[in-house]
C-alpha positions as CSV (number, residue, x, y, z in Angstrom):
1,X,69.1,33.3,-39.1
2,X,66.9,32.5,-35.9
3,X,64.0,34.9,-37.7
4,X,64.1,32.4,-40.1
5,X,63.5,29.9,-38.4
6,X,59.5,29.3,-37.6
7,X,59.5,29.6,-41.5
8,X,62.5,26.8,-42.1
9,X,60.7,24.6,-39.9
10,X,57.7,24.5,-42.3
11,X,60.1,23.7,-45.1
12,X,58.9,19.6,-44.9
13,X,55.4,20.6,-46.0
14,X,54.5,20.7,-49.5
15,X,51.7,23.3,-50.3
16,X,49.6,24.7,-47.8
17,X,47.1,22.2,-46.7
18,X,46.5,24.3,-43.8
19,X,42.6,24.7,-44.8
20,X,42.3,20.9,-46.1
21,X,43.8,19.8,-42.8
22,X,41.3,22.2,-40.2
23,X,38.0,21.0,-42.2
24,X,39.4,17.6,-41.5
25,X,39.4,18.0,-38.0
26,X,36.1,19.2,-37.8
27,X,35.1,16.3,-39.7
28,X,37.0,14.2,-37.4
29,X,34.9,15.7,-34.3
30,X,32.0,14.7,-35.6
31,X,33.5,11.1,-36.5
32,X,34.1,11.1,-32.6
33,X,31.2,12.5,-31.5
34,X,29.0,9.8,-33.8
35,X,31.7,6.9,-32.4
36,X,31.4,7.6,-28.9
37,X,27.4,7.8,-29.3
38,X,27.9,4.5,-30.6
39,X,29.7,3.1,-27.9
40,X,27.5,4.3,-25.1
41,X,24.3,3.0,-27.3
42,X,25.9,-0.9,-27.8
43,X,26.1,-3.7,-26.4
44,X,25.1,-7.1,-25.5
45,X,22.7,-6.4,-22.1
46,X,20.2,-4.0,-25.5
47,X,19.6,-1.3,-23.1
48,X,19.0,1.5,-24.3
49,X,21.1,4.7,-23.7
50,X,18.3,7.4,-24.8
51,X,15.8,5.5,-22.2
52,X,18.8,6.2,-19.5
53,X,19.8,9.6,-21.0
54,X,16.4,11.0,-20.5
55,X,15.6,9.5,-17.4
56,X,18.7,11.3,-15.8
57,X,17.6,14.5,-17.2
58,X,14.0,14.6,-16.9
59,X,13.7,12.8,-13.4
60,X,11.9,9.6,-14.8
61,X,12.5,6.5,-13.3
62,X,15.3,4.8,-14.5
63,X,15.8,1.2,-13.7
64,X,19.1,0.3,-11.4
65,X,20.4,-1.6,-13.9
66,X,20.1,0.3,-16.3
67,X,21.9,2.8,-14.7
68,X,24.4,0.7,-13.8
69,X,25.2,-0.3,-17.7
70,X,25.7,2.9,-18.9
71,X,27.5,4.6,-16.0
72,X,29.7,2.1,-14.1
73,X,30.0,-0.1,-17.2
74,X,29.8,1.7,-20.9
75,X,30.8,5.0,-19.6
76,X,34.1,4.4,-18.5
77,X,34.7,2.2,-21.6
78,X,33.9,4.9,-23.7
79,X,36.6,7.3,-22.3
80,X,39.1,4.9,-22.0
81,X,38.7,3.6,-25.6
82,X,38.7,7.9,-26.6
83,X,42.2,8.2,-24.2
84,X,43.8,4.9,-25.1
85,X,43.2,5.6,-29.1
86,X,44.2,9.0,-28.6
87,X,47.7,8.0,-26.9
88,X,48.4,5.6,-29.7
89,X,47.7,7.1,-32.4
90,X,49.6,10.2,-31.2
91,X,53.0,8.1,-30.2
92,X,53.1,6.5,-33.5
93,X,53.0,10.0,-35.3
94,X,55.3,11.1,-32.7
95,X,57.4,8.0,-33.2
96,X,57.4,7.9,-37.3
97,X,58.5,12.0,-37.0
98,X,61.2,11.4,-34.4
99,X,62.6,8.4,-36.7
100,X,61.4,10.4,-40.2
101,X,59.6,7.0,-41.7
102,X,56.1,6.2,-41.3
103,X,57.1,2.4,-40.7
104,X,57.6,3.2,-36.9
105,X,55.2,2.5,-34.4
106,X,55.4,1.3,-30.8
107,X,53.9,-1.9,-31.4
108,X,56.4,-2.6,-34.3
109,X,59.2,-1.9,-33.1
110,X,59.3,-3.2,-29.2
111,X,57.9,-0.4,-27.1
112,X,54.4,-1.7,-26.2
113,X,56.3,-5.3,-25.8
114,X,58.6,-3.2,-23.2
115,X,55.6,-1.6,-21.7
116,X,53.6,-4.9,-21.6
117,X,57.1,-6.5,-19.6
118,X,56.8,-4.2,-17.5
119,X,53.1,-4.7,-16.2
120,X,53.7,-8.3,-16.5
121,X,56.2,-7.7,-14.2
122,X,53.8,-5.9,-11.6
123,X,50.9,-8.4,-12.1
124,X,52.9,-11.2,-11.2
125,X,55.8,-10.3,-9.2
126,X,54.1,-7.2,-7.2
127,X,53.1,-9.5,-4.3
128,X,56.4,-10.4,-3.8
129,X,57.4,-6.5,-2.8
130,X,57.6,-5.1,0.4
131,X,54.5,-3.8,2.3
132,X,55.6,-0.7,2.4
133,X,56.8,-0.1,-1.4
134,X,53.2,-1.9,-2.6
135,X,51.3,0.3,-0.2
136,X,53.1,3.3,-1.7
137,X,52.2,2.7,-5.6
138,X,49.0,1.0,-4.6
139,X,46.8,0.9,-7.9
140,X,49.5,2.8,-9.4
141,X,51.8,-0.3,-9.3
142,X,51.0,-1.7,-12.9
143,X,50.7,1.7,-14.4
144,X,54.2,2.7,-13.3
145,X,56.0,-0.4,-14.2
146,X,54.5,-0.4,-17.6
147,X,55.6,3.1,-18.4
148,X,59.3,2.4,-16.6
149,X,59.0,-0.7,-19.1
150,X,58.1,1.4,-22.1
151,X,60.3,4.3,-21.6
152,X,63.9,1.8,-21.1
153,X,62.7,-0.2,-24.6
154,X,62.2,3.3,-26.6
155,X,65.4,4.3,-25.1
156,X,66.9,1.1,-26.5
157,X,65.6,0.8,-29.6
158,X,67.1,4.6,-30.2
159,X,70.4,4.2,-29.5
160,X,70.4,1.3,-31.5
161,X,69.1,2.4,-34.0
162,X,70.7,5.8,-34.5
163,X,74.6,6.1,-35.8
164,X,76.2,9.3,-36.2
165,X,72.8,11.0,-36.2
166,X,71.3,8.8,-39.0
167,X,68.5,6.4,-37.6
168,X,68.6,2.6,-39.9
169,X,65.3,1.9,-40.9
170,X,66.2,-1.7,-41.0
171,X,68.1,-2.2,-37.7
172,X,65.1,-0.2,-35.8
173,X,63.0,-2.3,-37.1
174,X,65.3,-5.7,-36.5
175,X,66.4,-4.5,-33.3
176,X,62.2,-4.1,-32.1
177,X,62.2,-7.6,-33.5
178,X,64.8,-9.1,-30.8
179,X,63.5,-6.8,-28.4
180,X,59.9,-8.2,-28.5
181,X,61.1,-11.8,-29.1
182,X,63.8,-11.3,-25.5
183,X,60.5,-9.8,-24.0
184,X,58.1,-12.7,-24.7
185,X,61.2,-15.3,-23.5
186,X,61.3,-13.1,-20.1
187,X,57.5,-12.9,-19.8
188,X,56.8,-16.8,-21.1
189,X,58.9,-17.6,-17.7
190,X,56.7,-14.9,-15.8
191,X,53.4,-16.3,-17.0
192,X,55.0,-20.0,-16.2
193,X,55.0,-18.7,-12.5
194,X,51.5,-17.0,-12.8
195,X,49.0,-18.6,-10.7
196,X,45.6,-19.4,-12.1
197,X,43.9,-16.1,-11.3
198,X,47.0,-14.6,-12.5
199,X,47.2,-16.4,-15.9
200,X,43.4,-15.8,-17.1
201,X,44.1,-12.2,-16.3
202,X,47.2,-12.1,-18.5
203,X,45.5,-13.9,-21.4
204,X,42.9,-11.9,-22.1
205,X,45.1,-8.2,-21.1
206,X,47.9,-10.0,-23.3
207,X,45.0,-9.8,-26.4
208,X,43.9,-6.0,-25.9
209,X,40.5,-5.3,-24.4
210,X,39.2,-1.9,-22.8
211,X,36.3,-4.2,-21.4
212,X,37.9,-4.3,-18.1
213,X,37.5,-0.2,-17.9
214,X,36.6,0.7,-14.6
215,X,36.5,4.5,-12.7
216,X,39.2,3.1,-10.8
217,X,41.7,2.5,-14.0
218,X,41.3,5.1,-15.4
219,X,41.4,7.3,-12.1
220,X,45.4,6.6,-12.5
221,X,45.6,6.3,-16.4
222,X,44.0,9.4,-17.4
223,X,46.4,11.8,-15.6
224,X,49.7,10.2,-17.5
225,X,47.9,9.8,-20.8
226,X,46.7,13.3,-20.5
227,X,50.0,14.7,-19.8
228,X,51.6,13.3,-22.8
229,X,48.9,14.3,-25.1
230,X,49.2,17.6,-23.7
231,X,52.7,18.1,-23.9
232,X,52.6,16.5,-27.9
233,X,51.7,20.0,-29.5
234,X,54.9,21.6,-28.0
235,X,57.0,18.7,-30.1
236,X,55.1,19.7,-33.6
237,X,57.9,22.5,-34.8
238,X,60.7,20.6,-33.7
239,X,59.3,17.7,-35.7
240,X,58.7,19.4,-38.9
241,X,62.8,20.8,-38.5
242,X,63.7,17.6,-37.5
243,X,62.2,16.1,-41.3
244,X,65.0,18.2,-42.7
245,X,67.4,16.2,-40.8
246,X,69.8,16.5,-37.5
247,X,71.9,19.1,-38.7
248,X,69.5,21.5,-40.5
249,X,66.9,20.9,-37.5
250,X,70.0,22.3,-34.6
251,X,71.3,25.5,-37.8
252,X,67.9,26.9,-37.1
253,X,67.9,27.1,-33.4
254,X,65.7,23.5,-33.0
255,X,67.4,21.6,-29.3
256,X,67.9,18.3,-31.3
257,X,68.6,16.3,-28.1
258,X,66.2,17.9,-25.8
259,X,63.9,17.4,-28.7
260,X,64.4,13.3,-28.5
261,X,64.3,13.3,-24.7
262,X,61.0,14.9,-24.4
263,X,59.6,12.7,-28.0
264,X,61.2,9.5,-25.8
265,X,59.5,10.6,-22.4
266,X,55.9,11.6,-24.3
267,X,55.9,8.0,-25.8
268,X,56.9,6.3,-23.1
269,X,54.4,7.6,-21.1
270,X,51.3,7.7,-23.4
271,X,52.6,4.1,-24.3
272,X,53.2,2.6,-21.0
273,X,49.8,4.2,-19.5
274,X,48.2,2.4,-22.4
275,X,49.0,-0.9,-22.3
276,X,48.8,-0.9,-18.4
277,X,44.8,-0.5,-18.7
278,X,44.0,-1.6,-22.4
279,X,46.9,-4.5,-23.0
280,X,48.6,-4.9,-25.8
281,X,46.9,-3.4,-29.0
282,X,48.4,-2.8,-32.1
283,X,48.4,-0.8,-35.6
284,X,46.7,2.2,-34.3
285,X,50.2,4.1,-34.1
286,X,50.6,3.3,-37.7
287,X,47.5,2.8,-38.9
288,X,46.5,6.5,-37.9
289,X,49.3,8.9,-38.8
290,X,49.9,7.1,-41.7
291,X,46.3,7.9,-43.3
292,X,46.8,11.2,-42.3
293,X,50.1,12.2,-43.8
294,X,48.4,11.0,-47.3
295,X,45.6,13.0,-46.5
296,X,46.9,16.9,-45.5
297,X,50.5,16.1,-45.7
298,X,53.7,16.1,-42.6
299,X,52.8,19.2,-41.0
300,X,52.8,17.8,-37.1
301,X,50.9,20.9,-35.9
302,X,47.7,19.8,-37.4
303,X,48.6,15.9,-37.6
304,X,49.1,15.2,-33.9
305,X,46.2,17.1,-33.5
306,X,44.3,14.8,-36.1
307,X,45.5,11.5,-34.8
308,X,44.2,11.9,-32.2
309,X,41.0,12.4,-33.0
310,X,41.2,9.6,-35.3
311,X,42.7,7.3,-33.2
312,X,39.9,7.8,-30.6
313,X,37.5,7.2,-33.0
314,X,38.6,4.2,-34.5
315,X,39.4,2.3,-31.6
316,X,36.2,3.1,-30.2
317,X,34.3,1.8,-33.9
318,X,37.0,-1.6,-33.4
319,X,35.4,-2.2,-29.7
320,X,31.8,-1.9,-30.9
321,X,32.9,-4.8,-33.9
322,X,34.3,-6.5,-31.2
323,X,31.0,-6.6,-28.9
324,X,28.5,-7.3,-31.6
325,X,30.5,-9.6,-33.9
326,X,30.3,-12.6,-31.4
327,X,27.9,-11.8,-29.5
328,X,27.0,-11.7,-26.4
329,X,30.7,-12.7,-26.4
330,X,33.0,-10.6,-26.7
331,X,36.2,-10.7,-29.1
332,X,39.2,-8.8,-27.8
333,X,40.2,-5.6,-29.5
334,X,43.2,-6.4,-30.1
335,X,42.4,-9.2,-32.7
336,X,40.0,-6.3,-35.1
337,X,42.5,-4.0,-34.6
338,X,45.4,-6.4,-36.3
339,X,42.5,-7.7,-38.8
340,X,42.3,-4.0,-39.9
341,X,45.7,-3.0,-39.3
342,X,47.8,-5.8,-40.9
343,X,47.0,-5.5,-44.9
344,X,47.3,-1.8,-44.2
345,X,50.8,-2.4,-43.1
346,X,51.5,-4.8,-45.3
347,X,50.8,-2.2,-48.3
348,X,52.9,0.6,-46.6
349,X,55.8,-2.1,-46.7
350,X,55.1,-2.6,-50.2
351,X,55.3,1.5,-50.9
352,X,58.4,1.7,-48.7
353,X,60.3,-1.3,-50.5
354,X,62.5,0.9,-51.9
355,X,63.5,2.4,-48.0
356,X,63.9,-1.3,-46.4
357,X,65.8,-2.5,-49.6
358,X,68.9,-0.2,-48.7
């Protein structure tokens, strides 16, 4: 029976879309590559990258600010846009294989609210801790409490949600709704407290920008958010078992429980590093794997793969809307990313009527 088993946990895919799904991700590659040349070229300042680019490799004079745009300002908002798209997208295919329906998603269902509580937490309450604890975290502080935040509401939400080894599409869903509305209550007291400094902070990190990105952030982001995409491949078989159910997933040798833990723990961490940097931005968790799935099918090995890509790509296209739409203002990312992502949603809950109807 366990030789049988790489092959069982294959069962969920429908034809072999193994080619289809490879081409895509060379076409996705070159949909990043194009994105992030677009990010680095855009903005409001109109300097131009190649001017910058060639000056760094040719020895011409570049001018200081120049310089300063593309590598202290648009370079670190390019990779953080490619890592914080990556982690999203992945956690929502992680989350919607974990709770087999494409309907979850962190942002839906109370995660990033739980991650967002928790760096709320940190941005007003940290200077309230002991010198010694605050020296220990240092910039870490926000980063931490936001994944601690993230990891307790995903914790939640599944042991809520789950009965006898059957996850309610419904009560997930319901019970992300009170967790998100007890969050804001908690966090509306919080922001009450929030000095001035404090408050314009939250506002605009509350909305979802990666305008903030600085070598600094994502000198304590990048190693979490790495970790978790790294450690997402290793969760693809398991995933595909686990779209059989519970019981088929464990008769061909698949740990169901460590399974969870480690699906829990890679969310919770991709998630909570996330919103600590980038705020609170939603629909690229289902937004992404959604696409995907209709594109080369289930198969987690080459979607997780995928979504990320995708997800890199498209929040990156979403924060060049949201510098040249208003500009020289700026929109927060957030707001195009729920202008694109709500009718999408709105038209998986039409497909999946059906699902929330029982």
């Amino acid at each position: 029976m366990s030789s049988m088993a790489p092959d069982i946990a294959q069962a969920p895919m429908l034809g072999d879309r193994s080619a289809r799904a490879q081409t895509l991700s060379l076409v996705l590659i070159l949909l990043l590559g194009a994105a992030i040349v677009l990010s680095l070229a855009v903005g409001a300042s109109g300097t131009s990258l190649w001017q910058a680019v060639l000056g760094l490799f040719t020895g011409e004079e570049v001018g200081v600010r120049e310089r300063i745009i593309l590598m202290d300002i648009r370079l670190p908002r390019t990779v953080m846009g490619v890592l914080v798209g990556a982690a999203l997208a992945v956690s929502g295919a992680v989350m919607q294989g974990l709770f087999r329906n494409p309907l979850a998603d962190p942002g839906l269902v109370g995660v990033s609210a739980g991650a967002g509580f928790g760096a709320i937490v940190a941005i007003v309450l940290g200077g309230m801790l002991p010198a010694g604890i605050a020296a220990m975290f240092g910039s870490s502080l926000v980063p931490v409490a936001a994944f601690v935040g993230a990891w307790a509401s995903m914790l939640l939400l599944y042991r809520v949600s789950t009965r006898r080894g059957r996850t309610s599409v419904a009560t997930m869903l319901l019970a992300g709704i009170a967790l998100a509305a007890l969050m804001g209550a908690v966090q509306g007291v919080l922001i009450y407290m929030a000095d001035d400094a404090q408050l314009r902070t939250l506002t605009f990190w509350g909305m979802g920008s990666i305008a903030g990105a600085t070598w600094g952030k994502l000198l304590v982001a990048t190693p979490l958010i790495l970790l978790a995409l790294a450690g997402a491949p290793f969760l693809a078989r398991g995933l595909n078992a686990l779209a059989l159910g519970e019981a088929a997933a464990a008769h061909v040798g698949i740990p169901v429980q460590r399974l969870k833990n480690a699906a829990i723990l890679m969310v919770a961490l991709a998630v909570g590093s996330s919103v600590a940097v980038s705020g609170g931005i939603g629909f690229v968790g289902i937004v992404v794997p959604h696409l995907l799935r209709l594109l080369v099918g289930p198969d987690h090995r080459y979607l997780l793969l995928n979504s990320a890509l995708l997800g890199a790509a498209l929040l990156l296209c979403a924060d060049v809307i949201s510098r040249v739409i208003v500009a020289p203002a700026e929109l927060p990312i957030g707001i195009v990313t729920a202008t694109l992502g709500g009718p999408f949603f709105l038209w998986i809950l039409l497909r999946q009527r059906g699902v929330l109807e029982m």
